[in-house]
C-alpha positions as CSV (number, residue, x, y, z in Angstrom):
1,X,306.3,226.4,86.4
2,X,305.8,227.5,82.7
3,X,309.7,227.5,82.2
4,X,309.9,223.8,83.0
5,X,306.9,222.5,79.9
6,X,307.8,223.0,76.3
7,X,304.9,224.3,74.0
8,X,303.2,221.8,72.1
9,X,304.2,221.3,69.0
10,X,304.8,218.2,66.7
11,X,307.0,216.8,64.4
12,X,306.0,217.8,60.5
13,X,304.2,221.2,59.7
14,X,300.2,221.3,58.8
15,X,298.6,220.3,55.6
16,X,296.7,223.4,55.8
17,X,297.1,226.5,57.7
18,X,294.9,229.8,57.9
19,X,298.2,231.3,60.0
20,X,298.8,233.4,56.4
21,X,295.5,235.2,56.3
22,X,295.3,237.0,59.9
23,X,292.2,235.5,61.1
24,X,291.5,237.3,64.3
25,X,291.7,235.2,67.4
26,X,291.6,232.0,65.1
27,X,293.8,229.7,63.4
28,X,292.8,226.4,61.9
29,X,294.9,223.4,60.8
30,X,295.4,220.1,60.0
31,X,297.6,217.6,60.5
32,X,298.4,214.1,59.9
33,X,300.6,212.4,62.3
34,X,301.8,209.2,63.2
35,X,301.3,207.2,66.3
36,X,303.4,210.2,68.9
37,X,304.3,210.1,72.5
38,X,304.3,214.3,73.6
39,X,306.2,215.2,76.7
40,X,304.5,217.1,79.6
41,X,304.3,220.7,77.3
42,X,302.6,224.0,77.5
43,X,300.4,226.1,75.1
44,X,299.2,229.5,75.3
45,X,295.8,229.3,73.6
46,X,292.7,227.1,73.8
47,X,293.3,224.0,71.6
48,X,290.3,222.2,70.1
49,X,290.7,218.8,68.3
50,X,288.4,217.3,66.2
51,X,289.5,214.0,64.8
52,X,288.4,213.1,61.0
53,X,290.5,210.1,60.8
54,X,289.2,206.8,59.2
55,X,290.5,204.5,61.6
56,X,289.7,205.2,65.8
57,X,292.8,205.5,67.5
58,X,293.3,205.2,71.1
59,X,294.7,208.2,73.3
60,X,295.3,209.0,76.8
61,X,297.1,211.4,79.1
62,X,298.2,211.9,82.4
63,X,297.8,215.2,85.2
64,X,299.4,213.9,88.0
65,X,298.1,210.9,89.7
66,X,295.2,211.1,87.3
67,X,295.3,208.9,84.0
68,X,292.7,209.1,81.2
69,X,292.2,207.1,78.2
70,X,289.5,207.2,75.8
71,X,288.7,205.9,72.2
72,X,288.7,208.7,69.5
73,X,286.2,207.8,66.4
74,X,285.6,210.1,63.5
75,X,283.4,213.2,64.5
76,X,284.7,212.9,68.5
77,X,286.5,216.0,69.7
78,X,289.0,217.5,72.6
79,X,288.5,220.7,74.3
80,X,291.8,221.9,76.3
81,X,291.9,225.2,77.4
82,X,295.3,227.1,77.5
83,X,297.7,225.7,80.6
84,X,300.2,222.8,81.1
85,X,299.5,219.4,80.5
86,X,300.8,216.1,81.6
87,X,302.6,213.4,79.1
88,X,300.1,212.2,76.3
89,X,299.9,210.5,73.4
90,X,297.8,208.2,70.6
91,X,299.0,204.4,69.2
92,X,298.3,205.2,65.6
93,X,297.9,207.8,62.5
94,X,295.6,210.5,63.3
95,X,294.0,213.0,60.7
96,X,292.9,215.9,62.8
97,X,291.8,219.7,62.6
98,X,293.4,221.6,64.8
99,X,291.6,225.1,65.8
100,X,294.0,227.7,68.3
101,X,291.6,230.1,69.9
102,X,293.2,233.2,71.6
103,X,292.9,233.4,75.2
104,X,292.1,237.2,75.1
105,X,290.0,237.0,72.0
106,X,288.0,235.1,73.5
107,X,287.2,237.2,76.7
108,X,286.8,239.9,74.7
109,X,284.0,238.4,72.7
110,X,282.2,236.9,75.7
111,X,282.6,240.7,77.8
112,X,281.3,243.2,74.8
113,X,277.8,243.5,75.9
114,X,277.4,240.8,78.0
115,X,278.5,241.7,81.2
116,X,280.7,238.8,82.5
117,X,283.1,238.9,84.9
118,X,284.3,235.5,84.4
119,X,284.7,232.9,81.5
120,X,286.7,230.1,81.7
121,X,286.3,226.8,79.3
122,X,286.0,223.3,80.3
123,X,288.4,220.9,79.6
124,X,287.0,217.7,78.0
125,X,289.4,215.1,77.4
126,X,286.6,213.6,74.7
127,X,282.8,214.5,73.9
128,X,280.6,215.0,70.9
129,X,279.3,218.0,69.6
130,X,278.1,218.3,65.7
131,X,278.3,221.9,65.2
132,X,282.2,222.1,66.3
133,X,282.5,219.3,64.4
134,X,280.7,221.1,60.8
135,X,282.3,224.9,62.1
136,X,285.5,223.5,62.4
137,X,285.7,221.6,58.6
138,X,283.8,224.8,57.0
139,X,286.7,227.4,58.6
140,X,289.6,224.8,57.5
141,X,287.8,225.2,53.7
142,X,287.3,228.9,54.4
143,X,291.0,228.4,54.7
144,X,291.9,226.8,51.7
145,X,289.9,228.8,49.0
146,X,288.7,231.9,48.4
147,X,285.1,232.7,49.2
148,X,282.2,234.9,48.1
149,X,283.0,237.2,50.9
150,X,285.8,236.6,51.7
151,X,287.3,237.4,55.6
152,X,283.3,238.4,56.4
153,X,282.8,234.2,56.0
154,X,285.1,233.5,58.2
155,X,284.4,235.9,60.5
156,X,281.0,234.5,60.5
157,X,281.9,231.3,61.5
158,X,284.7,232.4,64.0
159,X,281.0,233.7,65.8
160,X,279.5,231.2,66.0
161,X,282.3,228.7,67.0
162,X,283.0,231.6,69.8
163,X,279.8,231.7,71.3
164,X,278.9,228.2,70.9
165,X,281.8,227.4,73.1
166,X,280.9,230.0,75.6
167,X,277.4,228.9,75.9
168,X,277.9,224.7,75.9
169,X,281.5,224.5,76.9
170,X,282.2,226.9,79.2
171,X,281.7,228.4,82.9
172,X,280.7,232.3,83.8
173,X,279.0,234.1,86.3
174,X,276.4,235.9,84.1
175,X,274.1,235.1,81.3
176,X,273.6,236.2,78.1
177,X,271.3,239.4,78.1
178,X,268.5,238.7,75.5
179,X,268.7,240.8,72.2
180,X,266.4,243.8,70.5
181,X,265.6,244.7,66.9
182,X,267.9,247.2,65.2
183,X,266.4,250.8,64.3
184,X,265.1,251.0,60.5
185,X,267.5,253.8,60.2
186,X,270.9,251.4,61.6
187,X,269.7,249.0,58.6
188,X,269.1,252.1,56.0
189,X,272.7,252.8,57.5
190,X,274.0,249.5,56.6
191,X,272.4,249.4,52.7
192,X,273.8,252.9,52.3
193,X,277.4,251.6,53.3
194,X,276.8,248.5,51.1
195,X,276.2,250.6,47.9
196,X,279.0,252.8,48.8
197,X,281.8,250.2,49.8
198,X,280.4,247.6,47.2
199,X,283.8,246.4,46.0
200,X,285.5,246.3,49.2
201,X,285.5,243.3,51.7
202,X,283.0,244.0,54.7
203,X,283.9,242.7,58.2
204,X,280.9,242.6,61.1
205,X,283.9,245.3,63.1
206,X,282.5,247.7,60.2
207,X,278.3,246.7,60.5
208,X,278.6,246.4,64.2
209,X,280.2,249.9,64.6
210,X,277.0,251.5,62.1
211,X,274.9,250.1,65.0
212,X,277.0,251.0,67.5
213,X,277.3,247.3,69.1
214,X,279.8,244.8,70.0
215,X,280.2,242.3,67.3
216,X,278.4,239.4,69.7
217,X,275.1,241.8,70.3
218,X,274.7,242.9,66.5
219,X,275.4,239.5,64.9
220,X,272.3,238.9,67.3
221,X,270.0,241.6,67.1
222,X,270.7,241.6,63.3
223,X,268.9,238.4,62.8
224,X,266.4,239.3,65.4
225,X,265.4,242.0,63.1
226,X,265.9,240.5,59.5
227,X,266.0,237.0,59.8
228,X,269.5,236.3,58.6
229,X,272.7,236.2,59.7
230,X,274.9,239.8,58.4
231,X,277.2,237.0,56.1
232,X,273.5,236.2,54.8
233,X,272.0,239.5,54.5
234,X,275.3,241.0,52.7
235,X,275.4,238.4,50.1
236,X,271.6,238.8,49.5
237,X,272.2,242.3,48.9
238,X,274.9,241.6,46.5
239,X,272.8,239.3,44.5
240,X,270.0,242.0,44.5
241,X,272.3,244.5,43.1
242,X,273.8,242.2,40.8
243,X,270.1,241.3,39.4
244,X,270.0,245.0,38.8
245,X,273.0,245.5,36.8
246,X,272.3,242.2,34.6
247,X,269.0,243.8,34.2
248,X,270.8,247.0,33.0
249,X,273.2,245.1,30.3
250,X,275.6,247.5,30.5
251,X,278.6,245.7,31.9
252,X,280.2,241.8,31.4
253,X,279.8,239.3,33.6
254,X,283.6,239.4,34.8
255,X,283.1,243.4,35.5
256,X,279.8,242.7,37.8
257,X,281.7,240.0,39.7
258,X,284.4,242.7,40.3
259,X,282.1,245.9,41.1
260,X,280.7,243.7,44.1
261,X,283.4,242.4,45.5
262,X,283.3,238.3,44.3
263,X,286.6,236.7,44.6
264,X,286.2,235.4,41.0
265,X,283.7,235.2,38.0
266,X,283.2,231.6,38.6
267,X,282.7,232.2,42.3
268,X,279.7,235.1,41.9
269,X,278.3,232.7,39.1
270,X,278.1,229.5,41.6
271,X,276.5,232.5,44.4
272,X,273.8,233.4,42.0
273,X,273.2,230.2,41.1
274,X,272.1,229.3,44.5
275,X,270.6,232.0,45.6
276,X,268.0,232.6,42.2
277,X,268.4,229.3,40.6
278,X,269.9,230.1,37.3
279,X,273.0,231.3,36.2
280,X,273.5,235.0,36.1
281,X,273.6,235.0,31.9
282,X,270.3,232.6,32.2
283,X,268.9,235.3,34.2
284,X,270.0,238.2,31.5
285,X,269.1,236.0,29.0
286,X,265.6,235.6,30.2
């Protein structure tokens, strides 16, 4: 019975949380904790666990008659979907990252335009897996300091960490239905609310609805069709425009960084660098 589990929780709050910026169907954290002993406990949402601590530490847990116990290294990881869970624990300091993904956020993104009837994760005590690894320390950064664009960054990465779990981590009855280019006029769509909506954030809820598509099928079709991600394609656009208005001379650097939506001067100057290989008053300059 739920009643008779406690939901897990520890002892000390996170060193970082993303709980204050309404990250939909994601939170990230981390937390450094002492050697602990939990209780048998309950939690609502999926839990994965990737441990960046220095030292391995050595953890186990019991389900009933079953016992496990495995050696956790820097870069190893824990899938445990939502449910109850038997007594566990570690015998020393852990430094982990700590991503909640909701249940129903997560069926959501794997039934838009896929056509499943059933998902249900895998619970992995301990495995390896690089790209959960690098999603999970980019979205607790994304969480700590602002970023070029913002929620749409996040977002991004929320994606990919979505349907990389479905795909590699997962069970369900149906597969993936492949994806198709988007219409030139869905992408003349998409520039047209770019230029109009330059200085507001832009989520892939707003692209995905110009294209009428779920979020999953036009991340997808999107880079079927251009070649980059949306996150990619906006910023690109934004460093287009912002060649343009340099161009122009007509405004300061801090008012271009505002007009298209950077969180700060320094953050548009360190986007431009990258993308043209100059800063943006070399570029003017030249």
């Amino acid at each position: 019975m739920r009643d008779s589990h406690p939901n897990l929780s520890y002892d000390r709050p996170a060193l970082q949380t993303s709980a204050g910026l309404a990250w939909p169907g994601l939170q990230v954290e981390r937390y450094q904790l002492e050697a602990t002993e939990l209780p048998a406990h309950f939690h609502a949402q999926h839990l994965l666990i990737l441990h960046q601590g220095a030292r391995p530490v050595r953890s186990h847990r019991r389900s009933g008659s079953v016992a496990e116990e495995a050696l956790f290294a820097a870069g190893d990881v824990g899938l445990y979907p939502a449910g109850e869970y038997g007594p566990s624990g570690w015998d020393g300091p852990v430094d982990v990252v700590q991503l909640q993904v909701d249940v129903q956020a997560l069926e959501d993104r794997a039934r838009q335009g896929l056509d499943l009837r059933h998902v249900a994760l895998r619970d992995r005590f301990r495995f390896e897996d690089g790209l959960l690894t690098q999603l999970g320390r980019q979205l607790l950064a994304a969480a700590g300091a602002d970023h070029a664009l913002g929620r749409l960054y996040a977002e991004s990465l929320a994606t990919t960490l979505f349907y990389h779990l479905i795909g590699f981590h997962a069970t369900f009855e149906r597969r993936i239905a492949p994806g198709r280019p988007l219409p030139a006029g869905v992408l003349s769509r998409i520039d047209a609310y770019l230029h109009d909506a330059t200085h507001q954030p832009v989520t892939l809820e707003a692209l995905a609805g110009l294209a009428n598509l779920s979020v999953f099928h036009f991340a997808r079709c999107f880079k079927q069709t251009t070649g980059q991600t949306p996150y990619q394609y906006v910023l690109s656009w934004k460093i287009r425009r912002a060649q343009q208005l340099l161009r122009a001379g007509e405004l300061p650097l801090a008012a271009i960084s505002d007009a298209l939506g950077f969180a700060s001067p320094s953050h548009f100057s360190a986007a431009f660098k990258r993308a043209v290989g100059q800063s943006p008053l070399a570029f003017q300059r030249g």
